[in-house]
MARKOLRO-479979 format. One record per residue (C-alpha): residue number from 1; x, y, z; chain. Coordinates in nm, 4 decimals, always signed. Layout:
 num        u        v        w chaine
 NUM        X        Y        Z      A
...
END
This chain:
 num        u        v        w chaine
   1  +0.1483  +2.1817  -1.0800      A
   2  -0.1357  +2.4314  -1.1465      A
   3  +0.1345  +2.6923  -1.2506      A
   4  +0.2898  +2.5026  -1.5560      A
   5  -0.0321  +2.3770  -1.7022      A
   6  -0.1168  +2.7566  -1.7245      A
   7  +0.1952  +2.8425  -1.8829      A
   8  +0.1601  +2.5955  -2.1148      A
   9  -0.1890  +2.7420  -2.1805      A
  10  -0.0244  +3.1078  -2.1849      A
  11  +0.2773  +3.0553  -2.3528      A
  12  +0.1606  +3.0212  -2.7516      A
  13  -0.0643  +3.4011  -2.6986      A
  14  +0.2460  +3.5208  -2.5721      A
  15  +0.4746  +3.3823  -2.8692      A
  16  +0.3424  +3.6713  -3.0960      A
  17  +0.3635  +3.9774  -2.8459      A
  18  +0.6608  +3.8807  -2.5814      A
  19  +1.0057  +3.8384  -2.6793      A
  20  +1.2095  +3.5637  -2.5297      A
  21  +0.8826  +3.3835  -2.3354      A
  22  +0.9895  +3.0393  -2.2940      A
  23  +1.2919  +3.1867  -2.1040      A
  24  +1.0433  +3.3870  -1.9266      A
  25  +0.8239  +3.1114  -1.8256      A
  26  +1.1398  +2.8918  -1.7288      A
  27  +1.2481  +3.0940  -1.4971      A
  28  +0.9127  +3.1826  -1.3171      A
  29  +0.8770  +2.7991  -1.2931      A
  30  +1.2096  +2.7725  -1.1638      A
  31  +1.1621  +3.0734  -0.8758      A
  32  +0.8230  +2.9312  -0.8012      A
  33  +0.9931  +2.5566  -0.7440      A
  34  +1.2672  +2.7595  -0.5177      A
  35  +0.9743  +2.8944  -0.3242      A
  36  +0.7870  +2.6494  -0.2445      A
  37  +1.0790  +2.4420  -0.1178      A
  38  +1.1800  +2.7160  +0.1117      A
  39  +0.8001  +2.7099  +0.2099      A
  40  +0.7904  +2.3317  +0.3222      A
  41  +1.1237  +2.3833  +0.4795      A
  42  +0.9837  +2.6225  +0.6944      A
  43  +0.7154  +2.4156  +0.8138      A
  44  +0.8651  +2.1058  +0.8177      A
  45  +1.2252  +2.1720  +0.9276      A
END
């Protein structure tokens, strides 16, 4: 996926300003994974 190659690109800038990024990132990953799933599911019930 596009989205975790750029948070793998993101994630060592962020290291030095954001507090607690890898859990950050996880769980955008994980939300994005729940939405596409509920995206296909929609058009393919």
């Amino acid at each position: 996926m596009a989205e975790k190659r750029f948070n793998a690109v993101l994630s060592p800038h962020l290291q030095t300003t954001t507090e607690g990024v890898e859990e950050i990132i996880a769980r955008m990953e994980h939300a994005s994974k729940v939405l596409w799933r509920e995206e296909a599911e929609r058009i393919f019930p």
